[in-house]
C-alpha positions in Angstrom: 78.0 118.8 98.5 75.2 116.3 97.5 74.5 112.8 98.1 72.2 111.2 96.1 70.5 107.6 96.9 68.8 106.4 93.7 66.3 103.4 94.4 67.7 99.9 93.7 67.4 98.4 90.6 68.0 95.0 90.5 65.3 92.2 90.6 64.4 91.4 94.1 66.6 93.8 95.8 64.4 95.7 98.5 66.9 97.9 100.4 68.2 101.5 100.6 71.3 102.6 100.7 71.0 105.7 103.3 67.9 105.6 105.7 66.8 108.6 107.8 68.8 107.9 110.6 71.9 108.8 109.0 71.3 112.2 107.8 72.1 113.9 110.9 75.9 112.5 111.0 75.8 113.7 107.2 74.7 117.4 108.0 77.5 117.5 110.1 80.1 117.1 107.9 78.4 119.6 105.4 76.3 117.2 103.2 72.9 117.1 102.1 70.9 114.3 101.1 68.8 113.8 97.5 66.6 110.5 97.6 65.1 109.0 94.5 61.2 109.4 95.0 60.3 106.1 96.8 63.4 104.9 96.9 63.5 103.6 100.7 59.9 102.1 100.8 60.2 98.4 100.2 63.0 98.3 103.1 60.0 100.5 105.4 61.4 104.3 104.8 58.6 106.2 103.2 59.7 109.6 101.3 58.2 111.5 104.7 61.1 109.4 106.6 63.4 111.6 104.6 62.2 115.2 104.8 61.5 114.9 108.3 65.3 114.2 109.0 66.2 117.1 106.7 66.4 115.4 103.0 65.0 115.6 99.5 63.2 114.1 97.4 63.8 114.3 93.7 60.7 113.0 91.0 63.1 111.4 89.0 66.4 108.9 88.8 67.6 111.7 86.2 67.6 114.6 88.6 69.5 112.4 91.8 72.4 111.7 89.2 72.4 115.3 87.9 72.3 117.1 91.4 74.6 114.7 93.1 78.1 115.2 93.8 78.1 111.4 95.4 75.6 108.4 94.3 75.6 105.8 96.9 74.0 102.3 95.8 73.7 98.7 97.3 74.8 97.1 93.8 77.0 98.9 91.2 77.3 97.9 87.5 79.3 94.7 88.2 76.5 93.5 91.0 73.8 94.8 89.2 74.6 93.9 84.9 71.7 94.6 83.5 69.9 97.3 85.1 73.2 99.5 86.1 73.5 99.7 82.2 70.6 101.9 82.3 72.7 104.0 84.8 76.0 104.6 82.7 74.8 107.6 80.7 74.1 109.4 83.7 77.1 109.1 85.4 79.2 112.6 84.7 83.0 113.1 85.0 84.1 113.6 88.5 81.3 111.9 90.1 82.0 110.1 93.7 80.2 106.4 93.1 79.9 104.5 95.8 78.7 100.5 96.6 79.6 97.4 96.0 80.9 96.7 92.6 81.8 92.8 92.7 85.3 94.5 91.4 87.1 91.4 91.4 84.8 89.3 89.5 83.7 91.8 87.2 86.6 94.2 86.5 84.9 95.3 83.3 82.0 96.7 84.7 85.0 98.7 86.5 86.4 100.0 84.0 83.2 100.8 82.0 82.3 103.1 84.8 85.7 104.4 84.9 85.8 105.4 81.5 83.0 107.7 82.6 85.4 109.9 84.3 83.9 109.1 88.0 85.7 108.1 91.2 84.4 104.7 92.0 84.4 103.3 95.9 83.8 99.1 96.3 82.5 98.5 99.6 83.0 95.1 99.9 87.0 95.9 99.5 87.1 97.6 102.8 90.0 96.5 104.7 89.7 94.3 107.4 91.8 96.6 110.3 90.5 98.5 113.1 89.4 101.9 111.8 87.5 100.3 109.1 85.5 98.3 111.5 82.0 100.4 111.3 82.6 100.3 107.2 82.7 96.9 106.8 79.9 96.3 104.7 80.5 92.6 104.3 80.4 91.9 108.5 77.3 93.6 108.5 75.7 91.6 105.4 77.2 88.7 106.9 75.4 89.1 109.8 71.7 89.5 108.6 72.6 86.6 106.6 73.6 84.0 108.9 70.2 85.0 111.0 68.4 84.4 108.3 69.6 81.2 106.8 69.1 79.6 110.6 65.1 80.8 110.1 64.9 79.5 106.2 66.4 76.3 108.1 64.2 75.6 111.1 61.3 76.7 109.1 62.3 74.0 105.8 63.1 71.1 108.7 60.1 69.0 109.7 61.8 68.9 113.1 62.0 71.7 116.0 65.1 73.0 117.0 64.9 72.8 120.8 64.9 69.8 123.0 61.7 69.5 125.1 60.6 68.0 128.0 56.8 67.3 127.8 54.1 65.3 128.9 54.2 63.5 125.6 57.8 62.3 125.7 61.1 64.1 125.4 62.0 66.2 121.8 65.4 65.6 121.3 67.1 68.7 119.9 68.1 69.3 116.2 71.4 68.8 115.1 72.8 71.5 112.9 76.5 71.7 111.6 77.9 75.6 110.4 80.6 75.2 108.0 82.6 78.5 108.1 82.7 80.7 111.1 83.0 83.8 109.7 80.8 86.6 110.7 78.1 84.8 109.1 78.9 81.5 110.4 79.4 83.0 113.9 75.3 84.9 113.7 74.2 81.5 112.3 75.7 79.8 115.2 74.4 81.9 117.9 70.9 82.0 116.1 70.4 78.2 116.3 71.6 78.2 119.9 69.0 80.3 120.9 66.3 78.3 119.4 67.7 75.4 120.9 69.9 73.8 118.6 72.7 71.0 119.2 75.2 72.9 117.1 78.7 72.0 116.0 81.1 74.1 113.5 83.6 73.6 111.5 86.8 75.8 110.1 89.7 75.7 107.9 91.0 78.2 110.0 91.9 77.1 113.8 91.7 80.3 115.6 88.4 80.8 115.3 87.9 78.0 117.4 87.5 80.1 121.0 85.1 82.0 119.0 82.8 78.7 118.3 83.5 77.8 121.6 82.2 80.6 123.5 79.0 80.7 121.4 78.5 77.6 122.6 79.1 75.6 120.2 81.1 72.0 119.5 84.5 72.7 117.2 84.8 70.0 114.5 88.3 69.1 114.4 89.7 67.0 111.4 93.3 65.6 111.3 94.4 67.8 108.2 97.1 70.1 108.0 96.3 73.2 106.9 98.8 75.7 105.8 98.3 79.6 105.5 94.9 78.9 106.3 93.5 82.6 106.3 95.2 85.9 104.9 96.1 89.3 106.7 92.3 90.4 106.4 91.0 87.3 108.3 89.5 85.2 105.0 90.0 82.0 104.7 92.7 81.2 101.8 92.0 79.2 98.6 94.0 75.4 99.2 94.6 72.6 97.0 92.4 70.5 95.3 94.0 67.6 97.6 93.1 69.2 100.4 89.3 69.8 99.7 89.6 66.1 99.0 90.6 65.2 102.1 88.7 67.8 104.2 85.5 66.5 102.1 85.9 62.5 103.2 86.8 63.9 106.7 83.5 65.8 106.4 81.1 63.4 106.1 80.7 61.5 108.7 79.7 65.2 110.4 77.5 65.8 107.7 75.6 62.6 107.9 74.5 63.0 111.8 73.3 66.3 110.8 69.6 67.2 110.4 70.7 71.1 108.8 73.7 72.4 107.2 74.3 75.8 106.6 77.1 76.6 104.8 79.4 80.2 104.6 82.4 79.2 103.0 83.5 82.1 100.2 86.6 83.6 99.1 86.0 87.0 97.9 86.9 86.9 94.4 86.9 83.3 94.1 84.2 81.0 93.1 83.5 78.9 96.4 85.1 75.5 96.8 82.2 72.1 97.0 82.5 71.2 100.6 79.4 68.6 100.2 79.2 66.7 97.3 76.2 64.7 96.1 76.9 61.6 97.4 77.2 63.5 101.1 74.2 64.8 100.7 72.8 61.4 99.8 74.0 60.3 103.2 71.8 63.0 104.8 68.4 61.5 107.1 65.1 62.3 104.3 63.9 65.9 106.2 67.1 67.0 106.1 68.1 70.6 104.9 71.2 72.6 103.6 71.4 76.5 103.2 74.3 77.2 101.3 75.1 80.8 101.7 77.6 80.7 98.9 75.3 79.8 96.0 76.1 83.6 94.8 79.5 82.3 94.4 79.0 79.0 92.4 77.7 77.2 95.9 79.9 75.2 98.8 77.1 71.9 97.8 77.6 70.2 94.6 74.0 70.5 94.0 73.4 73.7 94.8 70.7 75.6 92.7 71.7 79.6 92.9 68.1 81.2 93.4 66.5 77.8 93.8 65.0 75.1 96.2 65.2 71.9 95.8 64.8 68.6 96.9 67.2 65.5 96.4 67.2 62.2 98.4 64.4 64.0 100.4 67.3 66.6 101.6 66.2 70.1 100.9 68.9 72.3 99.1 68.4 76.5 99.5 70.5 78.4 97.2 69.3 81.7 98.4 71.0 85.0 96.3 70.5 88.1 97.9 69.4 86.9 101.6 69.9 90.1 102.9 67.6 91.6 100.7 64.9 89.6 102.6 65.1 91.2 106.1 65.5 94.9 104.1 64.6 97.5 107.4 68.0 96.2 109.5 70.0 95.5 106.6 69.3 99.1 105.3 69.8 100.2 108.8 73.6 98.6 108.8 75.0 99.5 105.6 73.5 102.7 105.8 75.7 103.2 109.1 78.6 101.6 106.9 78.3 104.4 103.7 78.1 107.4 106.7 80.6 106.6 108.3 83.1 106.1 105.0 81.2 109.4 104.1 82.6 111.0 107.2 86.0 109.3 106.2 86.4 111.0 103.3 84.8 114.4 103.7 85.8 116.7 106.2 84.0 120.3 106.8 82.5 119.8 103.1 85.6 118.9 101.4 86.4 115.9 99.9 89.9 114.7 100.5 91.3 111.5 98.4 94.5 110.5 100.4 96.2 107.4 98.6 98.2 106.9 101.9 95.3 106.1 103.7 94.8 102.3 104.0 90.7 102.9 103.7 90.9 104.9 100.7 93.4 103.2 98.7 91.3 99.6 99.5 88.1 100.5 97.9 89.0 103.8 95.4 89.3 102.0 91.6 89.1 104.0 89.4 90.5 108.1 88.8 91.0 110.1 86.3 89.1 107.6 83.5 91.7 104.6 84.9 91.6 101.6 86.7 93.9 102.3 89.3 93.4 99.6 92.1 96.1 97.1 91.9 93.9 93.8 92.2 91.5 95.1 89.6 94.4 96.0 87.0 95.7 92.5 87.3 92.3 90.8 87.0 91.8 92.8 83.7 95.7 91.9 82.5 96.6 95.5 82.8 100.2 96.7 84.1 100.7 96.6 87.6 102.8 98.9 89.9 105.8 97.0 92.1 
């Protein structure tokens, strides 16, 4: 069997969704690997990287589609809506598709490529439980993006991050406050305590506090009540309106003291609720800045720009989409591990095997057969549901 890896289409997107590494563990489950001619060169993997570990390299998107009995991508047609149009007419009927789809924001783009008779995987609906670990797309994501919102940070604040002790006087160190401590949250943490950082972070969900705590960083506690805080898979749960109310006045006092806020707080499939409104960020110190890593999902800061910088009340606002897409070697690296091991999950000795028993399969499989068949996606497009 055949794996193709056509090169990413969408605007700005830089990485590669196998990288040379990986083709070993493939080959020993049976599967060769077809790569779009330069498809892994903006993330550092020339075409040489490829045949030297065994793979091939085909002239033309057209021939990886035609050859390959599974695509794997970064962005599907639901993260990628223009461009992945272009891809629909080469998609063939029993086709393995895998990536991440943004199935539960864009169910059409589901079913548009279900209607093209191919099996279609969403990465990002990998089940949080312990075999799925090295699959989890979104943990490994999440961690090149809270690394890299703590260097957008220190490098937009006219401050340094470390205290210092010089000849010249004493540097205090920068306060910076992580709101969500999610894998994300957690990187961004431990990033700005290495540069120094006086960090505190804050959660809707209270057992992650041992896990600020031993990064070394403060817990913000607020006298809410939260109820049902965070689901079976570890996200945090949508609340009330009256509680992001309340959580929001509670907030900024916090918010105020702090010279950066970086911000993680998304529910997949939801549009991310405003943890710092305008008038918070009009409380900030002038130099102050706020990375808001959920400006892909309508943005935790009320003035959030997705794709943008700004500046208001001298506080600088990043709305960065597609963060990962800026470090593309070790991203490419991570989610390539993630696609070979789900690879290895559902091929054995050259054989694919489709087991709707199997927690991992029946997470991410949507579509079979020309149908929608995952429950979440069916009830997001008003379809029939099973009991």
């Amino acid at each position: 069997m055949i794996v193709g890896v056509p090169k990413e289409s969408y605007p700005g997107e830089h990485r590669v969704a196998l990288v040379p590494g990986v083709l070993e563990s493939l080959k020993k489950i049976d599967l060769e690997v077809l790569v779009e001619k330069g498809a892994g060169e903006e993330a550092g993997y020339p075409d040489s990287a490829f045949t030297d570990k065994g793979g091939k390299i085909a002239e033309t998107r057209a021939q990886v589609f035609e050859a390959a009995d599974f695509i794997v991508q970064l962005r599907l047609l639901g993260a990628n809506p223009d461009q992945g149009q272009n891809d629909l007419s080469l998609i063939r009927t029993g086709q393995m598709i895998i990536g991440m789809a943004e199935a539960l924001t864009e169910p059409q783009s589901v079913k548009a490529l279900g209607e093209r008779g191919a099996l279609v995987f969403a990465m990002e609906l990998m089940p949080r439980i312990t075999r799925a670990q090295s699959m989890d797309v979104l943990s490994a994501m999440g961690t090149v993006a809270g690394y890299k919102a703590v260097i957008l940070a220190a490098n937009s604040l006219p401050k340094m991050f470390p205290m210092l002790m010089t000849a010249a006087g004493t540097v205090t160190p920068a306060r910076v406050l992580i709101i969500g401590a999610g894998v994300a949250g957690l990187q961004a943490i431990s990033m700005a305590r290495r540069l120094g950082a006086a960090v505190e972070a804050y959660d809707i969900r209270p057992a992650v506090k041992e896990q600020i705590l031993s990064l070394g960083a403060k817990f913000v506690e607020l006298p809410i009540e939260t109820k049902d805080a965070e689901d079976k898979g570890g996200y945090a749960k949508v609340q009330d309106e009256a509680f992001y109310q309340k959580q929001r006045e509670l907030l900024a006092r916090v918010i105020a003291s702090s010279d950066v806020v970086i911000s993680t707080a998304a529910v997949p499939g939801k549009k991310a609720p405003v943890l710092v409104t305008a008038d918070m960020v009009a409380g900030m110190s002038p130099g102050s800045v706020i990375v808001d890593l959920a400006a892909e999902r309508g943005g935790n800061c009320e003035l959030t720009k997705p794709g943008q910088v700004i500046v208001a009340n001298g506080v600088t606002i990043h709305g960065p989409e597609n963060l990962t897409s800026t470090v593309p070697f070790h991203a490419s690296q991570m989610y390539a591990k993630n696609i070979a091991t789900f690879l290895q999950h559902l091929v054995k000795k050259g054989e694919l095997k489709i087991d709707m028993d199997d927690e991992i399969t029946k997470g991410t499989l949507l579509t079979r057969d020309g149908e929608v068949i995952h429950q979440q996606v069916r009830e997001a497009l008003g379809l029939s549901v099973s009991s």
